[in-house]
C-alpha angles and dihedrals in degrees: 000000000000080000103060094042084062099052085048106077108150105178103072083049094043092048089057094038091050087044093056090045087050099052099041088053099077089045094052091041087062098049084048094046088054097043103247132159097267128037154127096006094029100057106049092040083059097044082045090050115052080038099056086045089056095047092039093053101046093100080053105051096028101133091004097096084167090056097051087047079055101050079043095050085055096050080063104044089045086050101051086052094052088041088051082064093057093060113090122193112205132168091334097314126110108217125182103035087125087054092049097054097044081055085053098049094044088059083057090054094051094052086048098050094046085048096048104248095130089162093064095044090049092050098048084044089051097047096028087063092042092053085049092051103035101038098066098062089040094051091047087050092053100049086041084054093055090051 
């Protein structure tokens, strides 16, 4: 019993897992905020997810760095299918691609966080929301400017 209790240590786990919802939150805040097909609920399940497969799969991979490439090369391919959801074609017009690709990169800051790579999943969190946050005013300004 005493065995098994060693191999069970949830707080490394939970930290990573609680650093991946954290940073997934803001960008989900702001597609929920626009309206967009995936949102407040959507973001931080990905970020927990791929998160929660790279951290599941470490005794796996542990001296396989070709076994965790593929488990990431999954998480990718995974993420380009749930991002392909998000994009709407409507009347001729292709709506959610930002939405698409903030799903994408919050896949990559799951697997960073559950790499430990927190710098990198700090920095794709931090441009990823300013982007979010920039882009629409400057792409109004631009259309506004052709007119």
């Amino acid at each position: 019993m005493e065995r098994l209790f060693a191999q069970f240590d949830l707080v490394p786990h939970a930290m990573a897992l609680l650093i991946a919802y954290a940073l997934a939150f803001p960008l989900g805040w702001n597609r929920e905020k626009e309206e967009r097909s995936a949102g407040l609920r959507t973001f931080p399940l990905v970020a927990i997810a791929t998160c929660g497969f790279v951290q599941a799969t470490e005794t796996l991979s542990a001296g396989h760095p070709e076994a965790q490439a593929r488990i990431i090369e999954g998480l990718i391919v995974g993420m380009g299918f749930i991002g392909g959801g998000a994009i709407l074609k409507t009347d001729g017009s292709v709506h959610g691609t930002a939405t698409a690709a903030s799903l994408w990169v919050t896949g990559a800051i799951g697997v960073a966080v559950g790499l430990g790579a927190y710098d990198v999943a700090v920095m794709l969190a931090l441009v990823t929301f300013a982007t979010l946050q920039l882009a629409p005013p400057l792409k109004r300004a631009a259309r506004d400017g052709k007119e």
